[in-house]
C-alpha positions as CSV (number, residue, x, y, z in Angstrom):
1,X,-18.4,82.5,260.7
2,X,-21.0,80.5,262.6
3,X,-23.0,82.1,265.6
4,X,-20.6,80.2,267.8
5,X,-17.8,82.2,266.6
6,X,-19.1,85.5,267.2
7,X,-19.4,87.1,270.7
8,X,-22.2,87.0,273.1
9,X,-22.7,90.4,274.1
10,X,-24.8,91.6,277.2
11,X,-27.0,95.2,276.5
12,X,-27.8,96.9,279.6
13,X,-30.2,99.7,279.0
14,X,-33.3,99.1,276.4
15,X,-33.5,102.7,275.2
16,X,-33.5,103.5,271.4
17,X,-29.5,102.7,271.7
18,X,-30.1,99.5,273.0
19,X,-33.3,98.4,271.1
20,X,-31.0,99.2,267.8
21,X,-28.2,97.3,268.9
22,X,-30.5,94.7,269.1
23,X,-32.3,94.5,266.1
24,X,-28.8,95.1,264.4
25,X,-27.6,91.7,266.4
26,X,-30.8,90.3,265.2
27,X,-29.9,90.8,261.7
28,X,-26.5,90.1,262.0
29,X,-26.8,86.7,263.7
30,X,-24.8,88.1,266.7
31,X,-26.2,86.5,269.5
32,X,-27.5,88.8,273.0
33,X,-29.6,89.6,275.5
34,X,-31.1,92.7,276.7
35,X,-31.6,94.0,280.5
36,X,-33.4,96.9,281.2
37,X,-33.3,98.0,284.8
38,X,-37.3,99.5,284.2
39,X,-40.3,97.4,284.7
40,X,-41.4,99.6,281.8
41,X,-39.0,101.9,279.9
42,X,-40.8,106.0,279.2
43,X,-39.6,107.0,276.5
44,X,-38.3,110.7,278.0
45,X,-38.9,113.5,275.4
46,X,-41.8,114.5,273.0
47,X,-41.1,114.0,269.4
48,X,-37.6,114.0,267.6
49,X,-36.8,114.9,263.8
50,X,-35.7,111.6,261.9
51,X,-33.7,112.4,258.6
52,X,-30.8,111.5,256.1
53,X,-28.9,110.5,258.8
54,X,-30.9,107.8,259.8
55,X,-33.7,106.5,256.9
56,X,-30.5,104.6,254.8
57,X,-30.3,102.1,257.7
58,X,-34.2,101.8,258.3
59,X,-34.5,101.2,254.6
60,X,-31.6,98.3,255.7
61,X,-33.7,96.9,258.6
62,X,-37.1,97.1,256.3
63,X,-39.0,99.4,258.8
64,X,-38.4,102.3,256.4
65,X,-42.3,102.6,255.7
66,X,-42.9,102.1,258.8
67,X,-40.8,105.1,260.4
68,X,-42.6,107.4,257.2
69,X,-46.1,106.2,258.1
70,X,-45.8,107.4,261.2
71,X,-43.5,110.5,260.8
72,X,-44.9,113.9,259.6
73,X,-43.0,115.4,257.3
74,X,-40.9,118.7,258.1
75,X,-40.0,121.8,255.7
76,X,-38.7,124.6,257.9
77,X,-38.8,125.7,261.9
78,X,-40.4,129.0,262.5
79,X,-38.9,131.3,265.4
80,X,-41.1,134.1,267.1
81,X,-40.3,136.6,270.0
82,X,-42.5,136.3,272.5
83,X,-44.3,139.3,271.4
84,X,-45.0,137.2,268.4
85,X,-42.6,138.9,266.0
86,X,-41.2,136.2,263.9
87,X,-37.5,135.5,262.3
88,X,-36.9,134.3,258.6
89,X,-38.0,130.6,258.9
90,X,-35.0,127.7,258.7
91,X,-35.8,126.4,255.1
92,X,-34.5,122.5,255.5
93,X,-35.8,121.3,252.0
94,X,-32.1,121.3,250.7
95,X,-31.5,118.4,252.6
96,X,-33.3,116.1,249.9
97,X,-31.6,117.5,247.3
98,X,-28.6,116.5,249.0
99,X,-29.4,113.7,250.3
100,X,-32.9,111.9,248.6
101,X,-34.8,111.8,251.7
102,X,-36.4,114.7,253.5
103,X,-36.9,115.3,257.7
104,X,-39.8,113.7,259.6
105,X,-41.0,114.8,262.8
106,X,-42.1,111.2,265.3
107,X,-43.9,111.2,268.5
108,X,-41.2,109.5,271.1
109,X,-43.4,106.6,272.2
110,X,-44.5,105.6,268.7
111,X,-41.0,105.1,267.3
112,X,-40.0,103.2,270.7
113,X,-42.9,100.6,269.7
114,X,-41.8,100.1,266.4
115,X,-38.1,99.8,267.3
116,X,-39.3,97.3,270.3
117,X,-40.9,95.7,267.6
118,X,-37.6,94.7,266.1
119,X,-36.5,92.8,269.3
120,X,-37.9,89.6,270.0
121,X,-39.5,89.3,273.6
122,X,-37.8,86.8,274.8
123,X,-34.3,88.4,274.3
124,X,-35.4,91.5,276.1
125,X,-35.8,91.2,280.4
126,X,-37.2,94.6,282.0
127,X,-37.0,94.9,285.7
128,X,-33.4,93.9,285.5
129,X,-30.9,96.5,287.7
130,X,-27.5,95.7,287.5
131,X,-25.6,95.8,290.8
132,X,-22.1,93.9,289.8
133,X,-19.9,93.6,286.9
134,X,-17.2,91.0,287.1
135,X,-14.8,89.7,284.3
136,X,-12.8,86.4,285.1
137,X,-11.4,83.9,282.6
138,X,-11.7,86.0,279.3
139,X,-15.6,86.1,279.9
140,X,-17.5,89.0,282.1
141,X,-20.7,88.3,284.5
142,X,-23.5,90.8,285.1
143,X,-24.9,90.4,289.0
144,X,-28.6,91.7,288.9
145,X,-30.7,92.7,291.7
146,X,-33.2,89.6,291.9
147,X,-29.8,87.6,292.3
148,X,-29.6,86.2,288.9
149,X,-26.1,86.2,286.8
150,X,-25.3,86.4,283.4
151,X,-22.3,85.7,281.3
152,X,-21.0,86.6,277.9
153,X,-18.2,88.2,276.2
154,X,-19.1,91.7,276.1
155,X,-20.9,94.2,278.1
156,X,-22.6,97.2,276.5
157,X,-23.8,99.7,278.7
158,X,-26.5,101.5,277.0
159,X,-28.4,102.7,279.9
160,X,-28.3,106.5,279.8
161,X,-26.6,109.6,281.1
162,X,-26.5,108.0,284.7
163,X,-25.1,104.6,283.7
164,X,-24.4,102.1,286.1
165,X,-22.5,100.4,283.4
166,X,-20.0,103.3,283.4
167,X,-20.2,103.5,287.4
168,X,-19.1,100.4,287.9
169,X,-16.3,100.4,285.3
170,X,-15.4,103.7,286.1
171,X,-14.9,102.3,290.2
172,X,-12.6,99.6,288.6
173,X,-10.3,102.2,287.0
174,X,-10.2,104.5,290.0
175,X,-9.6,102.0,292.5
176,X,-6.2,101.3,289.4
177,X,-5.3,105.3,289.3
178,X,-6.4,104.6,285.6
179,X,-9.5,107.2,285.2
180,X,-9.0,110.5,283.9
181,X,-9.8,113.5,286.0
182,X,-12.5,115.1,283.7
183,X,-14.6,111.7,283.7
184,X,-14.7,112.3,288.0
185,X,-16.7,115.1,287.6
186,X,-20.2,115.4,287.7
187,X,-22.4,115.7,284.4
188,X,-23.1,119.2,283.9
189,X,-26.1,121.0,282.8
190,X,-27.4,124.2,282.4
191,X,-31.0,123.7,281.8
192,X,-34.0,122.0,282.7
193,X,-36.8,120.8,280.2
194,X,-40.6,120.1,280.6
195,X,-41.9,117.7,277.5
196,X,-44.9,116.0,276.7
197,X,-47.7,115.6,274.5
198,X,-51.3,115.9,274.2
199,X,-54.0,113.3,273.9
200,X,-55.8,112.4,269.8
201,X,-57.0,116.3,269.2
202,X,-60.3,117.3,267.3
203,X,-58.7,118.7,263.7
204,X,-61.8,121.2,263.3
205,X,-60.5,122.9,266.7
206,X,-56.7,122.5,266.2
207,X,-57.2,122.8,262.4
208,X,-53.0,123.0,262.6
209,X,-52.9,119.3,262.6
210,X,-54.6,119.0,259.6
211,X,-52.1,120.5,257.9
212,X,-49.8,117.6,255.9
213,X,-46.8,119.5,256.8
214,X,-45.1,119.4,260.7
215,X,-45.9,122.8,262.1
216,X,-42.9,123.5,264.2
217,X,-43.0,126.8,266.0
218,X,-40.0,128.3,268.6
219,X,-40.8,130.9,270.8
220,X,-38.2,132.7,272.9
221,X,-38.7,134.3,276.1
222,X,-38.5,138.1,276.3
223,X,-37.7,138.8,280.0
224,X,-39.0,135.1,280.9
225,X,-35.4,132.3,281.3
226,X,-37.4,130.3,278.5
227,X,-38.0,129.1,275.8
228,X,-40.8,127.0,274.2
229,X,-41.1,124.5,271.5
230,X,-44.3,123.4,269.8
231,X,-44.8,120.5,266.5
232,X,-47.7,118.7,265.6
233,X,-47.4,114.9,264.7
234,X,-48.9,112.3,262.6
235,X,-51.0,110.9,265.0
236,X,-52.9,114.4,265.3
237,X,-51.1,115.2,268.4
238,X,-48.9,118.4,269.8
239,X,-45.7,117.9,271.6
240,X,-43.7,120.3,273.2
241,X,-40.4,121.3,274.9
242,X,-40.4,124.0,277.8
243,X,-37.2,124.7,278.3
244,X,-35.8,126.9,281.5
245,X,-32.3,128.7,281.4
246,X,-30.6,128.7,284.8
247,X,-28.2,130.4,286.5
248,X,-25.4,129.0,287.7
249,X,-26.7,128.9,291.4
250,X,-30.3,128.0,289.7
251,X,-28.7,124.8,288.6
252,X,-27.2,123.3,292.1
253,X,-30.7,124.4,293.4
254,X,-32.0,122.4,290.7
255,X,-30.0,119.3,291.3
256,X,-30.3,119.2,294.7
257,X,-34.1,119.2,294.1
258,X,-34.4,116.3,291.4
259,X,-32.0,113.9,293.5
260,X,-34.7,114.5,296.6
261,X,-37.6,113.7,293.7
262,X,-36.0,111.1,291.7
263,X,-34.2,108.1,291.6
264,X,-30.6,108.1,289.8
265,X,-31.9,109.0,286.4
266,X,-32.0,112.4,284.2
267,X,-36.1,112.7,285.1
268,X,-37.2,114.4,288.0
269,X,-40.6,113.1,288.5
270,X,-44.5,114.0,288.5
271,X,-44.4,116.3,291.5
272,X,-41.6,118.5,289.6
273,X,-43.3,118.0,286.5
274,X,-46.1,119.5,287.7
275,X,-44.5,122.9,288.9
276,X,-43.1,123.5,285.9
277,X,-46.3,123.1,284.2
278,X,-48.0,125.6,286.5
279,X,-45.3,127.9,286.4
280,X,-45.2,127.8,282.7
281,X,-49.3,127.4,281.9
282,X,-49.5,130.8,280.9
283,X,-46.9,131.3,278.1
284,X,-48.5,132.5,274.9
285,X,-47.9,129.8,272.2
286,X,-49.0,130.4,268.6
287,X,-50.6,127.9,266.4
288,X,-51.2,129.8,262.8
289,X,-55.4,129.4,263.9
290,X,-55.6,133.1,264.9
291,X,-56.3,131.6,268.2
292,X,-55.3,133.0,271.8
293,X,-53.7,129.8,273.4
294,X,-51.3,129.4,276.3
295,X,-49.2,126.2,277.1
296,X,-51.7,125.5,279.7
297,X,-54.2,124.8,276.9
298,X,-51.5,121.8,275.9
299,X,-50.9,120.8,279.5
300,X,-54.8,120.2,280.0
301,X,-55.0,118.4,277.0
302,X,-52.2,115.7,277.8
303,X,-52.4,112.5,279.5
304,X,-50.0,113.0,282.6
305,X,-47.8,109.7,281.6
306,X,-46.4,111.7,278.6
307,X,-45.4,114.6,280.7
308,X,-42.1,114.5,282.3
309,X,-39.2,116.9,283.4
310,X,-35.8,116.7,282.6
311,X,-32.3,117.5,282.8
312,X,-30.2,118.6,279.9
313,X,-26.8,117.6,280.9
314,X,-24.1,117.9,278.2
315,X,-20.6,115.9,278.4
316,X,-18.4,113.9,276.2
317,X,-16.5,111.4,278.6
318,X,-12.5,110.4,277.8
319,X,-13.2,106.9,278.7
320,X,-15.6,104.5,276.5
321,X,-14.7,101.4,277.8
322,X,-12.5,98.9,279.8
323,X,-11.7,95.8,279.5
324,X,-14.9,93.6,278.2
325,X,-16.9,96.5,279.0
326,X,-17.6,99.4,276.4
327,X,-20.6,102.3,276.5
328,X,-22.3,103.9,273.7
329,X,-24.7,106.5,273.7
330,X,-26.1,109.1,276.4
331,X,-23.8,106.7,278.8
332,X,-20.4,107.6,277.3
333,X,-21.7,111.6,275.4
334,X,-24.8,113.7,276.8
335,X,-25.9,116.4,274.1
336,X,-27.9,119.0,274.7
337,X,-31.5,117.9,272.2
338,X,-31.5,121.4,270.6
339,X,-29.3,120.2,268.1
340,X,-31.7,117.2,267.4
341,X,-28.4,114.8,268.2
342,X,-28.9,113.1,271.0
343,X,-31.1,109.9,269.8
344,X,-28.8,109.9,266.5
345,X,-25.8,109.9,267.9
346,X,-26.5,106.7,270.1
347,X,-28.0,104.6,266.8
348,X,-25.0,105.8,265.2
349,X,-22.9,104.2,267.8
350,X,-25.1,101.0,267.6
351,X,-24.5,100.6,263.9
352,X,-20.5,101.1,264.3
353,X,-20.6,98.8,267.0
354,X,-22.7,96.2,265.2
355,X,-20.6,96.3,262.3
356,X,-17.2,95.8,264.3
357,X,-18.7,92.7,266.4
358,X,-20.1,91.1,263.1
359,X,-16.7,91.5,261.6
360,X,-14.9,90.1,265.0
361,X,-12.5,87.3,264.5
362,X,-12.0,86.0,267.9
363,X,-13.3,87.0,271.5
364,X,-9.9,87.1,272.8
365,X,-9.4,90.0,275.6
366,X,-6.7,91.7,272.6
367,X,-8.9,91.6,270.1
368,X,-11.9,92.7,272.1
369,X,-10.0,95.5,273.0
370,X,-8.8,96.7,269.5
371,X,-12.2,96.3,268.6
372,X,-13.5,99.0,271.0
373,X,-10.7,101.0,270.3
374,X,-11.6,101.2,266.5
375,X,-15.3,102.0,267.9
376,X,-14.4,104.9,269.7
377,X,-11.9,106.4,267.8
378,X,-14.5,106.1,264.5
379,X,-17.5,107.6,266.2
380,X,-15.6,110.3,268.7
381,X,-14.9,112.6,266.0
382,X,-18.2,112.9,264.6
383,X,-19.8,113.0,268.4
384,X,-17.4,116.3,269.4
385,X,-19.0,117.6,266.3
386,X,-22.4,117.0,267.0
387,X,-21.7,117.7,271.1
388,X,-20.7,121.5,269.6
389,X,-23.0,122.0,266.7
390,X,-25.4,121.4,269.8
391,X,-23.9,123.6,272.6
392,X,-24.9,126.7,269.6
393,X,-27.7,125.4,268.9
394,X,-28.9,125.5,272.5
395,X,-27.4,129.3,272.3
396,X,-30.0,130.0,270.1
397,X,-32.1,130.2,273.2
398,X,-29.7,132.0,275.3
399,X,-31.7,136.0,276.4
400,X,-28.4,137.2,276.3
401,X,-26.0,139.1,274.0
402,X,-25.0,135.5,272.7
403,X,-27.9,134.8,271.6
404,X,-29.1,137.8,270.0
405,X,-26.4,137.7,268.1
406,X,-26.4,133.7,266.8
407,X,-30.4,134.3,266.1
408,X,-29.7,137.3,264.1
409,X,-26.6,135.7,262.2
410,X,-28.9,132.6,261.7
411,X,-31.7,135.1,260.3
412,X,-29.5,136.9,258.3
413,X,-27.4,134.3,256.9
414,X,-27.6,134.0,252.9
415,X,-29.4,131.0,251.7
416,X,-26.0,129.8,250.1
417,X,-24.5,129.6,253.4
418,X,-27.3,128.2,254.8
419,X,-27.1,125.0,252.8
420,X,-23.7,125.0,252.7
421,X,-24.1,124.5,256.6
422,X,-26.8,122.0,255.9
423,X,-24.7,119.6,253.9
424,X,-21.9,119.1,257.0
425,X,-25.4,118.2,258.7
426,X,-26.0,115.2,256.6
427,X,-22.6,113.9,255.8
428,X,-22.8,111.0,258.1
429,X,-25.1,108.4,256.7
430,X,-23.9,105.3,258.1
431,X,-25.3,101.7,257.0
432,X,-24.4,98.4,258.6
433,X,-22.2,95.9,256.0
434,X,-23.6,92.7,256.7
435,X,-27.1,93.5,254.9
436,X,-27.4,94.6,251.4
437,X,-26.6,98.4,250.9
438,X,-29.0,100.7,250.1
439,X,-27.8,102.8,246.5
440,X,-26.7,106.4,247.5
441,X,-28.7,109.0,246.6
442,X,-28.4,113.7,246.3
443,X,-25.2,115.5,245.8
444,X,-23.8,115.0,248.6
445,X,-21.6,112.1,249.2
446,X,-21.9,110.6,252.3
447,X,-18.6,109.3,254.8
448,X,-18.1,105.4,254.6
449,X,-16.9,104.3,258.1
450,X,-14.1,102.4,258.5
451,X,-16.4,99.6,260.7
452,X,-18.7,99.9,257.9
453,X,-15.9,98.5,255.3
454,X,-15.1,95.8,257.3
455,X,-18.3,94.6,257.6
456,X,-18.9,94.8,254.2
457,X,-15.9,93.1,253.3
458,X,-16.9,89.9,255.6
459,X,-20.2,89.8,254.0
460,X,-19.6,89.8,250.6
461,X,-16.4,87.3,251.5
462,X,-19.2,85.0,252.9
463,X,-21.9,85.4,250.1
464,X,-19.6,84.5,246.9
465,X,-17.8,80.9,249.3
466,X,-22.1,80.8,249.4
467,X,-21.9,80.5,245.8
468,X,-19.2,78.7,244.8
């Protein structure tokens, strides 16, 4: 199949869902273009755990050293009261046994560099808000802001939680009767989340950094709504995660407040930022020095672009696409990050995707839409699952009964049943068909996708005509 043959697709959003689409396209010959609606994207968010679920297709891609380099390796998670009196630590070295690779803890921005890396500059246009989506003739036109248009075959919206991809589709179905009631209803959240990072730190005063080993360290609130989050990284740094619990009338209040602050994203802004860091600053945090330390010790340390506020929203939407349009990460399911799924989930839906448009016969508007149709039904099943495993996770940090009781089952659990819950963790390993495939390795047998087979099935169809 020559380039010719094979879609042109149209990324909106140049987040790590749409930077990995990207480099997959680039790989697979599939030709695209980016458009990012920032002049400069932020990567939101501190640090996030990279493991078995995602090293097989960076060893793929050939950024595998890369990732490790600047990853720092993570053993367990250590949960404290706030009074400092600490639960069994979550021992996570079964996963390499299961698996052959281990969990590595990355600073946000760093691992947005190297996957911008994999996207050649020219395909990538920031600056570029989408205000019009129109499909006529079995091709589909993007209007942008600065009056340019742009034409392809398919439209993949990949620009986060408050997608104007989806908004505009989602108008089109409406103004047909054709959209489901829950996807009318606003994104829900229940939290609100302070993250950031400090500056290069002195390892002789913070002599936890020194330490080869990811310090990660979970406080919970006594009688404060919060809970705290603190991991060193590879590039000598802490990051953190403040998150506040709110009521139900806490959260309109809330939302009310960030869409006077913000623009129609899940960030607030620096003013908001800002309040939460001085309502916060004097939370005890522990950093196995002996040390008295507060938050605010972190807050002073850290350059103000890498502090940001947040919303946690959490939704799976019915509807993933229409027509030549289809959505894929936080733009079609918002997790809640304290099951670590968030990021994953969206690269996951890249690779699928990549591996059904590789294997695409025709761009017809049939074909396109039984291609998106195998997408979503593959990946939904796997995303409920990771959209619960995350609502308890985030009950973890519940002060209520809830809670008490999930942290004391967690601490009490056997180690038996512990890894047993571990392996479901790791079962999805997916790798894209249409570059050679990395040997599986641990105990554990991972789930071959159906969009992976396909692919695969193309490719080596392709290299043996190569050969004859």
């Amino acid at each position: 199949m020559s380039t010719n043959d094979k879609p042109t697709v149209i990324i909106v959003g140049a987040g790590l869902g749409g930077l990995m689409m990207g480099a997959l396209f680039e790989k697979s010959g599939v030709p695209y273009t980016i458009f990012e609606r920032a002049v400069a994207v932020k990567p939101l968010g501190s640090a996030m755990s990279i493991g078995p679920t995602l090293l097989p297709i960076f060893q793929q891609m050939g950024i595998y050293d890369d990732i490790l380099a600047a990853g720092k390796y993570m053993t367990h998670t250590v949960a404290y009261q706030e009074n400092q009196e600490n639960y069994r630590p979550a021992d996570y070295r079964p996963v390499e046994e299961f698996t052959g690779y281990g969990h590595y803890i990355i600073d946000r921005p760093t691992y947005y560099n190297i996957m911008l890396k994999q996207v050649p500059a020219h395909k990538i246009h920031f600056g570029k808000r989408v205000t019009d989506i129109i499909e006529k003739d079995d091709k589909v036109t993007i209007h942008l802001s600065d009056g340019e248009t742009h034409e392809g075959d398919i439209v993949v919206g990949a620009d986060g939680a408050y997608s104007s991809v989806r908004e505009h589709m989602y108008e089109q179905l409406m103004a047909n009767g054709l959209l489901p009631k829950e996807d009318q209803e606003d994104l829900p959240f229940s939290c609100t989340c302070l993250v950031g990072q400090t500056k290069v730190l002195d390892p002789e005063e913070f002599p936890c950094i020194k330490d080869p080993i990811c310090q990660f360290h979970i406080v919970r609130g006594g009688e404060k709504p919060y809970t705290w989050i603190t991991f060193t990284t590879a590039q000598n740094t802490l990051c953190w995660m403040v998150i506040h619990h709110l009521s139900k009338k806490t959260s309109k209040e809330a939302m009310e407040q960030r869409f006077r602050n913000s623009e129609n994203s899940s960030e607030w802004g620096a003013a908001p930022a800002q309040t939460m860091c001085d309502e916060t600053r004097n939370f005890a945090v522990n950093l196995s020095d002996g040390k008295k330390r507060t938050l605010g010790d972190l807050y002073d340390l850290a350059p103000k672009e890498l502090v940001s506020k947040v919303m946690l929203e959490e939704k799976v939407f019915k509807t993933w696409h229409h027509g030549r349009i289809v959505l894929m990460g936080d733009a079609c399911h918002k997790l809640n990050p304290a099951g670590g799924h968030g990021a994953v989930t969206a690269m996951h839906d890249a690779i699928a995707l990549a591996n059904l448009i590789y294997a695409q016969p025709t761009k017809t508007s049939g074909d396109i839409t039984n291609l998106f149709e195998e997408y979503q039904e593959e990946r939904l099943p796997a995303v409920i699952e990771s959209f619960e495993n995350s609502k308890i996770m985030s009950k973890l940090s519940d002060r209520g009964i809830t809670g008490a009781i999930l942290v004391f089952i967690m601490t009490h659990m056997p180690f038996w049943l512990w890894k047993l819950a571990l392996q479901k963790t790791v079962k999805f390993r997916p790798q894209v068909g249409f570059l050679p495939n990395i040997p599986l390795k641990g105990s554990v047998i991972p789930v071959i996708s159906p969009s992976e087979q396909k692919a695969r099935a193309l490719f080596e169809k392709q290299r043996q005509a190569a050969s004859i």
